[in-house]
C-alpha positions in Angstrom: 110.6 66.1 159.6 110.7 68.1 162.8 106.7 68.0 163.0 106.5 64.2 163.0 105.1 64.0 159.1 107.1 62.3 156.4 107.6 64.0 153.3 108.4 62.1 149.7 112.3 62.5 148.5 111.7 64.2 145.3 115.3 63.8 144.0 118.4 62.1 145.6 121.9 63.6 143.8 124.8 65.6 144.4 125.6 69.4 146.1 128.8 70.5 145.2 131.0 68.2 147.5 127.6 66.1 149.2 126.5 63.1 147.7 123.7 61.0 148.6 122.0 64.6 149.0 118.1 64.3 149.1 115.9 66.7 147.8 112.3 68.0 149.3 109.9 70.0 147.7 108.7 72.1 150.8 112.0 72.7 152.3 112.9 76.3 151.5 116.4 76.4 153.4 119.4 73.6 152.7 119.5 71.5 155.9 122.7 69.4 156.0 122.8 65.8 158.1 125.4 66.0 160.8 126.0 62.4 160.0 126.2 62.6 156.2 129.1 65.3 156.9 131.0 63.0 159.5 130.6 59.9 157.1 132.2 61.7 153.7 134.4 64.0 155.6 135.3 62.4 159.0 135.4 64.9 161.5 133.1 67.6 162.2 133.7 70.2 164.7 130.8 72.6 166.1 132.3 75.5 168.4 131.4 79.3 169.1 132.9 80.6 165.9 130.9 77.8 163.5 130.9 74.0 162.2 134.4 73.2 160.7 135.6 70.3 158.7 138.7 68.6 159.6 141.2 66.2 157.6 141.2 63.3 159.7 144.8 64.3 161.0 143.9 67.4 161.9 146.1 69.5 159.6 143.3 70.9 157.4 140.2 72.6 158.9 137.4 74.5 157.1 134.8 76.5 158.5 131.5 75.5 156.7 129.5 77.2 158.8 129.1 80.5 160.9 126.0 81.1 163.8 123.1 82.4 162.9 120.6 84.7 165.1 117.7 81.6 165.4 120.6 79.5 166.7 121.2 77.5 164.1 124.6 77.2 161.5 124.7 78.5 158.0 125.7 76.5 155.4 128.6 77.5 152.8 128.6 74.9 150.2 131.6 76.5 148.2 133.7 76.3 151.5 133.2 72.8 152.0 133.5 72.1 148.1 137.1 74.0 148.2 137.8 71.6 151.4 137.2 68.4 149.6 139.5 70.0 146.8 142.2 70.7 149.4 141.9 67.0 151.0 141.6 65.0 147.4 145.0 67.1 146.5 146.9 66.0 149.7 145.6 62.5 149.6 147.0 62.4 146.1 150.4 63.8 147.2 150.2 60.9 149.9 150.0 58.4 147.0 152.8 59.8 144.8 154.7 59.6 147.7 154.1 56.0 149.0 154.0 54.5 145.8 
C-alpha cells in the first residue's frame, strides 16, 4: 500500500474483463494495476481526455477512464468489458479468415 503497510489479499478472482484481480478488505475505491491492464490488453494510453485501451494495431481504442478532480482516473469496468468483447470478436474474424 501507498503507506508502506501490507495488507492480506482477501480474495484473488475475476472483474468483468480483469483476471488475476485481487481483493482487499479496507480498500473502499477499485484501484486497477497499470501493469495488469498492459499485460491482458497490450496497450494502454493515458492522455488529457482519460486512459484508453488499444488493440495492439491500433484500430480499436476504448476509453476506460475519464479525469477525476483529486487527479486521479475513473474506472469504467463495463467499457473495458465491451472492449475485450470488441477485440475477442475481431480476433475471431482473424481466424476464420486465415484458417
Amino acid at each position: 500500500m501507498a503507506t508502506g503497510q501490507s495488507e492480506p489479499i482477501a480474495e484473488i478472482g475475476t472483474l468483468g474483463a480483469l483476471k488475476d484481480v485481487r481483493r482487499v478488505m479496507s480498500f473502499t475505491r477499485t484501484l486497477v494495476s497499470v501493469r495488469d491492464l498492459v499485460d491482458q490488453f497490450d496497450v494502454v494510453r493515458f492522455d488529457i481526455d482519460g486512459v484508453h485501451v488499444q488493440s495492439p494495431d491500433g484500430k480499436v481504442s476504448t476509453c476506460i477512464g475519464k479525469p477525476t478532480e483529486n487527479r486521479l482516473y475513473g474506472f469504467n469496468g463495463k467499457a473495458l468489458s465491451e472492449h475485450a468483447g470488441v477485440i475477442a470478436t475481431e480476433q475471431g474474424r482473424r481466424r476464420l479468415v486465415a484458417g
